[in-house]
N, C-alpha and C positions, 0 to 999 in steps of 0.2 A: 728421128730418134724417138723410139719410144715414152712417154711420159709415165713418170712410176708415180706409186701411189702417195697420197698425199703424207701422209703416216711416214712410209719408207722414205719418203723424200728428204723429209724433217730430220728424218732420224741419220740419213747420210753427211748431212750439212754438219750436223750437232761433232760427227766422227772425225770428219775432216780440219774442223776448227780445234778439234781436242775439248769438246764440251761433254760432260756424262750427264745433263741433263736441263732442261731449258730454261735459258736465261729467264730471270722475274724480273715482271714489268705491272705495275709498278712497283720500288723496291721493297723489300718487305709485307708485298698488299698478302702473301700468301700466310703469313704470319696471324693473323686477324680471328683466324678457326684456330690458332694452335699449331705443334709443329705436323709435318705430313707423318704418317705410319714409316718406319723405319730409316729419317734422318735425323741427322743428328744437330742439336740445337745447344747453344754456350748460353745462354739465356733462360729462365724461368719466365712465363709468360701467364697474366692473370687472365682468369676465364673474363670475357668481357661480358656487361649486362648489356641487355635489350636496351633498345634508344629508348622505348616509355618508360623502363624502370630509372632510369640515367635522369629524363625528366621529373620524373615527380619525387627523389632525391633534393634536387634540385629547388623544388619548390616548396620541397618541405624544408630545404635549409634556408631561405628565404624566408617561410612564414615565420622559423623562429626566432630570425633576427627581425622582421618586422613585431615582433610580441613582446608587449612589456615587460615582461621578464623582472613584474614587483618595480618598478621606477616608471608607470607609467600614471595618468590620472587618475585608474582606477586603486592607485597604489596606496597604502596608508601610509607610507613613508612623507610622499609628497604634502599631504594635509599635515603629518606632524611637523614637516618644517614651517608651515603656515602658523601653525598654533605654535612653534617655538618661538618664532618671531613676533607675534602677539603677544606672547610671554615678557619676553626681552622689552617690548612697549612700556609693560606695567600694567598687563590684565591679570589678573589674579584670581580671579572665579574659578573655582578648579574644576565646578559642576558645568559651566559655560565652554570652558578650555574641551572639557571632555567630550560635549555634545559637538563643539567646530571638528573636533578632532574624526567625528564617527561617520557625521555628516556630507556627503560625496557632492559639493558644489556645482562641480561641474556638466553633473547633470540637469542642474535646474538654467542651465543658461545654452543659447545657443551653440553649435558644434563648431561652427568657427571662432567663435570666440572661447572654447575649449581652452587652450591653454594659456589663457590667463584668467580664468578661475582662482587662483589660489594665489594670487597677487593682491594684495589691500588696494583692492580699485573696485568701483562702480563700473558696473556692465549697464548697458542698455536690453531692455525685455523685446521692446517691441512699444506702439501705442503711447510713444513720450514718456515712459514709464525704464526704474531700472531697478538693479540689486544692488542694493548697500555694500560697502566695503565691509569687509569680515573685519576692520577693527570697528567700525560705526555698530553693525550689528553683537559685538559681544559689549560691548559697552553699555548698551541700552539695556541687553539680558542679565550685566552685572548689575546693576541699577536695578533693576526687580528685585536680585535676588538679596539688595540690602532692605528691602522692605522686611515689615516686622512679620507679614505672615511668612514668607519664607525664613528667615529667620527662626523663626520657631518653628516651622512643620520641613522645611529642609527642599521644598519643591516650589512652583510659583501656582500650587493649586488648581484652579479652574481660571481659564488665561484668555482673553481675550485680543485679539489683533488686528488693527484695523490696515488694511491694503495689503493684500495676502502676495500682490504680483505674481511671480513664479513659483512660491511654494514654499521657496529656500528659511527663513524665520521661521516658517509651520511645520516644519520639520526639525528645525532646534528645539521647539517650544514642547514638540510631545517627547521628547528626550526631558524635560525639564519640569512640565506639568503634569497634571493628572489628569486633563482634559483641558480641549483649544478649540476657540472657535474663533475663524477666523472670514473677514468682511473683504470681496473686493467688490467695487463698482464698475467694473469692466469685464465686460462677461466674454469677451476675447482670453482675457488673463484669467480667468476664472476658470475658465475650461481650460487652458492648458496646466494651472495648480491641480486640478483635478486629474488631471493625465501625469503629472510629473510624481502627487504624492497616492497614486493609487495602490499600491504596495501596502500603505498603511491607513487602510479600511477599517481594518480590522482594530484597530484603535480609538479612544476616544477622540475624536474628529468630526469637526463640523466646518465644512467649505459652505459662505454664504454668498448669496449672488446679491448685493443690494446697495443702499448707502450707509457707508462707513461712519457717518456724520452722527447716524440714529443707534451705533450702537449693534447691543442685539439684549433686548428683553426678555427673551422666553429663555435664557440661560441666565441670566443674571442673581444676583450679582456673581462680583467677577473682583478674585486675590490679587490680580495682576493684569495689566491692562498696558499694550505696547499699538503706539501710531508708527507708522510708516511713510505720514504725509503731513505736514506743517499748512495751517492758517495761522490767521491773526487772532484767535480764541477758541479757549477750549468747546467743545461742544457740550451742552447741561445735559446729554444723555450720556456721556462717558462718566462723569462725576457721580451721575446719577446711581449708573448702575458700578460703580465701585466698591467692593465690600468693606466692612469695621474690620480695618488692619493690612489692608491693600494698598497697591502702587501703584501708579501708571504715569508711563514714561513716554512722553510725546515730543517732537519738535512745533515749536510756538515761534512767531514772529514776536521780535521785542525790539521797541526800535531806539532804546537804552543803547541797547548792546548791538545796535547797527544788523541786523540780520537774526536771522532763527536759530534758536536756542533749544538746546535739550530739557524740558520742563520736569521736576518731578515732581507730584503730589500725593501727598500719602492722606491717608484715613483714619487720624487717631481719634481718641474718643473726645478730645476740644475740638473736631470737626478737618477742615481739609489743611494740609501747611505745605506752602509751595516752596519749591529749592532750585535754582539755576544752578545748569550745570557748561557743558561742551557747547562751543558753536558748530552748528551744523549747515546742512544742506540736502532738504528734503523736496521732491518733486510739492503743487500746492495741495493742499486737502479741498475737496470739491464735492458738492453735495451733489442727489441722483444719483441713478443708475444709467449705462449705456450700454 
């Protein structure tokens, strides 16, 4: 028997079955382009995209829900509930309140420990060394700014600070001052305050590499004078270089009151009058440099 053509063959099988045209396999795969030129389709059917544009759809709708979308660190929402809840504490410094408020914490602390920045906790820096808890640190900048020269000029002047760590205070402090000079003794944290507040060069600022113990002379004196590190007595160069009408607020060992104390000493014109205030907990105050 003759074999016919492959074509004609197809086409006789399709006659014999009562088919007008070849079954789809698989169901609907013919579907995918759209309907064929001259049948007829009960369906609307969307022109489909290319698989890459399908993909990067896709990841852009993934970027945006991975995007903070304003509720993230960098969010000022997030700091304003920080400083509400400070608020609600009993800080009252509106000039202080305002500087927590602008100041982006969590950049000055390590990326893992990111989000709890904005927690009233002490971080660890690095080097046995941490960041104060944002109520310790607005406490000590309200404490300044009861001194009498703030008080009357409305700023905490020319501000001295002694253990600059990560930056975070030196960056309140030129929100609040007219200029800051600021001492660390560990030239690991030194360079990275130098890295964290480079943005604000252009301000008055002075990063010192040295000991925090001596001060800093070729600026002095100084309206406002904040430690960041407790021994058992004051250093006679902080007192020293403190100006007629100035603060400074340090934590002090007192063994009165069983542990370290928030010191204030002001500078009136009958000479120095010391005030206790908060008990604290500061890493120790240490002379040299490393």
């Amino acid at each position: 028997m003759p074999r016919l053509p492959r074509r004609e063959g197809c086409a006789r099988l399709r006659k014999a079955q009562g088919l007008s045209r070849p079954p789809r396999f698989p169901l609907g795969l013919d579907r995918l382009g759209g309907a064929r030129a001259g049948a007829a389709t009960s369906e609307t059917l969307r022109p489909q995209r290319p698989v890459h544009q399908a993909a990067q759809d896709a990841e852009h709708r993934a970027a945006g829900r991975a995007r903070p979308q304003g509720l993230g660190l960098d969010s000022a929402a997030v700091r304003a509930r920080m400083v509400a809840r400070l608020r609600a504490d009993g800080l009252r410094c509106e000039p202080v309140l305002q500087a927590l408020e602008r100041v982006e914490r969590h950049r000055f602390v390590d990326t893992a420990l990111a989000t709890q920045a904005y927690e009233d906790t002490s971080l660890p820096i690095g080097h046995g060394q941490t960041i104060s808890k944002p109520s310790v640190v607005g406490r000590m900048l309200a404490l300044l700014f009861e001194g009498a020269h703030a008080r009357t000029h409305g700023d905490l002047g020319r501000a001295l600070e002694i253990g600059t760590g990560c930056g975070y205070q030196a960056a309140l402090l030129l929100l609040l001052a007219r200029s800051v000079v600021s001492v660390e003794r560990l030239k690991a944290l030194h360079d990275k305050a130098r890295e964290h507040l480079a943005a604000q060069r252009g301000a008055d600022l002075r990063l010192v590499y040295g000991d925090g113990r001596l001060g800093h002379a070729p600026r002095a004196p100084f309206h406002s004078i904040v430690a960041a590190a407790g021994g058992q007595a004051l250093p006679e160069a902080w007192l020293a270089q403190l100006a007629p009408g100035g603060r400074l607020v340090a934590p002090l060992h007192d063994a009165a009151r069983g542990g370290q104390v928030l010191l204030v000493v002001d500078h009136r014109p009958e000479g120095l009058v010391r005030q206790w205030h908060d008990a604290v907990h500061f890493v120790p105050l240490k002379s040299g440099a490393q």
